[in-house]
Each structure stands twice: as structure tokens, then as C-alpha cells.
ZAMARGU-4260 file (C-alpha; in steps of 0.2 Angstrom, whole numbers, plus 5000, padded with zeros to 4 digits):
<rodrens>
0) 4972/4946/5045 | 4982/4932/5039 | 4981/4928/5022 | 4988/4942/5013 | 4988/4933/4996
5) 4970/4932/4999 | 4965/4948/5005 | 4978/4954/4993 | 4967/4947/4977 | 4951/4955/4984
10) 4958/4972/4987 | 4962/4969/4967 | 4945/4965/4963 | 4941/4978/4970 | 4951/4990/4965
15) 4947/4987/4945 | 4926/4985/4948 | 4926/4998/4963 | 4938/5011/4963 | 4927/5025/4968
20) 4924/5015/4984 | 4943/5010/4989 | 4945/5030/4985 | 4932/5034/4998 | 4935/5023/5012
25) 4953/5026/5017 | 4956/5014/5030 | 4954/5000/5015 | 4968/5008/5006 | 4979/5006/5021
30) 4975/4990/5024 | 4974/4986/5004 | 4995/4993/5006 | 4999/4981/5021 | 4993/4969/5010
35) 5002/4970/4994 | 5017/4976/5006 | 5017/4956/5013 | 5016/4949/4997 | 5032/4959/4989
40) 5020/4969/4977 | 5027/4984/4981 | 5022/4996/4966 | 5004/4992/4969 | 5004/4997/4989
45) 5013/5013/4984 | 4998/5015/4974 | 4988/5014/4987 | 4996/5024/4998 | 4998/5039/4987
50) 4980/5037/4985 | 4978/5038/5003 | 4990/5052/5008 | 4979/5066/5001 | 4965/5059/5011
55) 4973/5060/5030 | 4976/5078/5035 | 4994/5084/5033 | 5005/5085/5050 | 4997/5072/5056
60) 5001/5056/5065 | 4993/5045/5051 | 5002/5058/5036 | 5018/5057/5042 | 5016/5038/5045
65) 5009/5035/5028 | 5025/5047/5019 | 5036/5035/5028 | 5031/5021/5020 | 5029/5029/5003
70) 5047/5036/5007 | 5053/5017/5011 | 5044/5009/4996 | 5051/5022/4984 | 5068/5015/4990
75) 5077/5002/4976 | 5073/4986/4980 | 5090/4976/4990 | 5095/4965/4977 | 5104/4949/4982
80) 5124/4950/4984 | 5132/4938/4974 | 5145/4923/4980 | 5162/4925/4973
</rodrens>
């Protein structure tokens, strides 16, 4: 995938006509958080991957990848350092 702009409006789409089915196909939540991830939407692909984390069983590979990137989202943003 490429076009994360794209793909990141579709997952919106979806997400406000569709929820119940984001919800139950977890690999589009991953892939809906990648997407706003690229496109510096942050809140909205730590949305989707709190959605997700519940879904993945706990101890797992794919639970502990997706508490990273909660953890590393839930991180202030780096603001710019001013020049003197």
C-alpha cells in the first residue's frame, strides 16, 4: 500500500457507516492504524489500536506488538526546537 491519505479516508468511511465490521475483522484495524500512523493522525490510530488490543490474545507476539505502538503513540508529540 501506498497511498495512505487514501486508504486513510476509506478506513474513515468505514469506520462511521461500518463499525461493527472494522470491530470484527482485526487485521483492518491494524492496517486502518498504519494508515492514520503515516498520515500524522495519531489520535485516530490509537483508536484503532485500542480497539484492536482486546481482540489479539494477551502474551502474544501481535499483543505486545500492538501495546508498543499504543505505548509509543500515547507519547507527547516532539515539538519543534526553536532557533535562538
Amino acid at each position: 500500500m501506498k497511498n495512505y491519505k487514501e486508504a486513510a479516508q476509506i478506513f474513515d468511511v468505514l469506520d462511521n457507516n461500518a463499525r461493527t465490521f472494522m470491530d470484527q475483522n482485526p487485521q483492518l484495524l491494524f492496517v486502518a492504524g498504519k494508515c492514520y500512523e503515516q498520515t500524522n493522525q495519531r489520535s485516530k490510530a490509537l483508536d484503532a489500536y485500542k480497539r484492536l488490543l482486546p481482540r489479539l490474545t494477551k502474551g502474544s507476539k501481535d499483543y505486545t506488538q500492538v501495546q508498543g505502538l499504543i505505548a509509543d503513540l500515547s507519547k507527547p508529540a516532539a515539538t519543534p526546537k526553536k532557533k535562538p
